[in-house]
N, C-alpha and C positions, 0 to 999 in steps of 0.2 A: 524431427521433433523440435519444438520450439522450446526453448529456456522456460524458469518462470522468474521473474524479479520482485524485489524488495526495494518499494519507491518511499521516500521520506516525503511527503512531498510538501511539508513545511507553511509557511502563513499564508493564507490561500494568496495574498497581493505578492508572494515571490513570483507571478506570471508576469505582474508588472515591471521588475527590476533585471538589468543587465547585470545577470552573474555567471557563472563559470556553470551553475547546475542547468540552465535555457538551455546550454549550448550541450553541457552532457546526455540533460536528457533527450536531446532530440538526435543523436548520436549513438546512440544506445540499439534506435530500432536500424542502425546498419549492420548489428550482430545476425538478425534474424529475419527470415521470409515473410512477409505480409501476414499477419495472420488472417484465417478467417471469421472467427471471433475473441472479444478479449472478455476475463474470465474476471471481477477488478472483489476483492474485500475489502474495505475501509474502515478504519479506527471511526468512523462519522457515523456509521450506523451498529448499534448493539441493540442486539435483543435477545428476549429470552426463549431459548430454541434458536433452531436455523430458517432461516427465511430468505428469500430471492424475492427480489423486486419485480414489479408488476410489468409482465413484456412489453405492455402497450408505452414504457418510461421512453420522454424522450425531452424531459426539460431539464433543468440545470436548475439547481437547489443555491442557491446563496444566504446559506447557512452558517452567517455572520455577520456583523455588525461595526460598523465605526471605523469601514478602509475606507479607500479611493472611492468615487463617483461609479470612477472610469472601469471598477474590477464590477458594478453592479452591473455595466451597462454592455458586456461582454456577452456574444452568444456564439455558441457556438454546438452545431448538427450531432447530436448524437442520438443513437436508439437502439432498443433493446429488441429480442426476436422470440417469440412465440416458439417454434421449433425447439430451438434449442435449450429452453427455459422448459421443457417440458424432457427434453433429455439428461439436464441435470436433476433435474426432479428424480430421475431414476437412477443415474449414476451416485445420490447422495441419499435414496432412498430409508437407509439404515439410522439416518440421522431423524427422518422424518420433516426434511424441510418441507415447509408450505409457502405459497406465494402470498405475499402483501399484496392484498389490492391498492392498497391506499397510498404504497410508496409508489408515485407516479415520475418523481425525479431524481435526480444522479447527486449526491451531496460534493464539497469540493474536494474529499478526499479522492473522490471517483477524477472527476470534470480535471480538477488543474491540472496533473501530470498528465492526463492523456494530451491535456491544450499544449504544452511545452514538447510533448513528445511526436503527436502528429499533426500537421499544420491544418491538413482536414482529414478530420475521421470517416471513413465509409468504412469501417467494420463495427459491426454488431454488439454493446456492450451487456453485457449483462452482470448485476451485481448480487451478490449473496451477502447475507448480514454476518457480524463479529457476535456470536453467544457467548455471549456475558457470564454465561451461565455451565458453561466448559471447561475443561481442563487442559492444559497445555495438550497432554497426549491424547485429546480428544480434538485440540484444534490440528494435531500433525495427522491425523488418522483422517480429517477431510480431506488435507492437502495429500493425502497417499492416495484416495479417490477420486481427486483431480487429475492424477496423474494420465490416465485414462483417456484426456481430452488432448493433451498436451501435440498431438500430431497436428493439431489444424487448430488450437485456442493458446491464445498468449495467458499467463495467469499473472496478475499484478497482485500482491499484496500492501496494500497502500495506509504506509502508520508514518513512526519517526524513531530514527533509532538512539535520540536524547527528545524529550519532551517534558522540560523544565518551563512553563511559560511564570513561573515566578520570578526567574533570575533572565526575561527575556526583554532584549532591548528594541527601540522604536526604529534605531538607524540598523538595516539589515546588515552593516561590513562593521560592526562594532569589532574589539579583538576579541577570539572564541574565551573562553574561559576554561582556564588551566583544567579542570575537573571534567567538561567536557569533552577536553582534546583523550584525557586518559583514557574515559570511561570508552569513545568512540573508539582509541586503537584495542582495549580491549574485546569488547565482539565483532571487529576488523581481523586479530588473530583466532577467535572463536570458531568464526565463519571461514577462515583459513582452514584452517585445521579439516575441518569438518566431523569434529566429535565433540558433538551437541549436548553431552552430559552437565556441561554446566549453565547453558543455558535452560536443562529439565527442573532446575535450581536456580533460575534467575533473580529469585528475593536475595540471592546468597551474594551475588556479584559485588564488589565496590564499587561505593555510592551508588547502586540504581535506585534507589526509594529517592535517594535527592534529583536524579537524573527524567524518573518519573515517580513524581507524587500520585499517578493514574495510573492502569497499565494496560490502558486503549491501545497505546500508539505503539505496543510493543511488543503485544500479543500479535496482530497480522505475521510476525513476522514466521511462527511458527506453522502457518498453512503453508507459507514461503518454501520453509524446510522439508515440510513433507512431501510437497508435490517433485520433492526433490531425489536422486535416487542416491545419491552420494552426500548429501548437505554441504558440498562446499559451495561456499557463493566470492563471490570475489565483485570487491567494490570500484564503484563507476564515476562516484560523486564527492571527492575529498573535499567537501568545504560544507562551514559552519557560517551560518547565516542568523541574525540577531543578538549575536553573542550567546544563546545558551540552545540553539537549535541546529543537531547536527542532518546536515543534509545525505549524509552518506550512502547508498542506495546499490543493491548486491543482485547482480545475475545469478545466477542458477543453473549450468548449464548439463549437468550431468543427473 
């Protein structure tokens, strides 16, 4: 059975920068056997209802503005598979996902960790959208039905477990910010523990509304947990990148 993880995977130009997260996350897939598909949510697409992207996806979305040349001019093979996108279609049936025809490409919450994670991807990516429009225990009740896939598909849940871009700085190795570092060891012990009662309550946490003004990049994390059968995750990723973006990022393996 493959883990599923919880990837931060931070300003899309972290692929460009020599940090300690390159080097984790490409270290990460020595936990587990190749998968034969990877299964990815992303904070980059919300919609209302559940939706998977259209199998025939096989380009890469750069879905921002104002980095490097060099992060535009990036490509790199990935694609989605008809089969299996018609499998999850039934496996999530209850949800009523329908496929996007018009989502034809991978946004960077998808593309960047898998580029740091696998040097060349030849497994099948298929994405599912973040419903906006859900409840926490309606987003852990999909990741319960993902569970399902978990013998032969990797599941990434791909947000940020701090998403302050208010208090975010331009030099990536800025020093973290005290209120960052807390808020991070706090669902570092959460995720320990593995009794999630208080993140079914996550307005309630200190400072998360400062931590996240949005709560895009922080909801994935709860498909995370459900696909989970213990909810302990234990993290892979200790370092904060721009001063108020924690890179932090949790296996799942039980």
């Amino acid at each position: 059975m493959n883990p599923t993880l919880f990837i931060s995977h931070g300003a899309p130009n972290t692929v460009l920068v020599d940090s300690k997260t390159k080097i984790n996350f490409k270290n990460i897939t020595n936990e587990f056997k190749k998968p034969k598909y990877i299964v990815v949510v992303s904070a980059h697409w919300l919609t209302k209802g559940l939706k998977i992207i259209n199998p025939l996806a096989k380009d890469l979305m750069y879905d921002f503005y104002g980095f490097e040349e060099e992060l535009y001019n990036i490509k790199y093979p990935i694609k989605s598979d008809i089969n299996f996108t018609n499998n999850l279609l039934e496996i999530l049936k209850e949800f009523n996902p329908t496929i996007d025809e018009t989502r034809t490409s991978f946004d960077h919450g998808v593309w960047t960790p898998l580029y740091m994670m696998f040097e060349k991807l030849d497994i099948a990516v298929i994405q599912i959208s973040l419903p906006f429009d859900y409840s926490v225990k309606e987003l852990l009740q999909i990741g319960e039905k993902l569970r399902l896939i978990r013998d032969d598909s990797l599941i990434i849940a791909s947000g940020s477990i701090t998403h302050n871009l208010r208090n975010v700085s331009y030099n990536p190795f800025e020093k973290a910010d005290d209120l960052v570092i807390k808020f991070d060891e706090k669902i570092k012990n959460i995720l320990k523990s593995g009794d999630i009662s208080q993140l079914l309550e996550f307005e309630k946490i200190e400072n998360f509304h400062q931590m996240h003004p949005s709560y895009e990049h922080f909801l994935p994390l709860f498909i995370a947990l459900g696909a989970s059968y213990d909810y302990i995750g234990t993290g892979f990723n200790n370092e904060i990148l721009n001063r108020s973006i924690s890179m932090e990022s949790y296996i799942f393996k039980g």
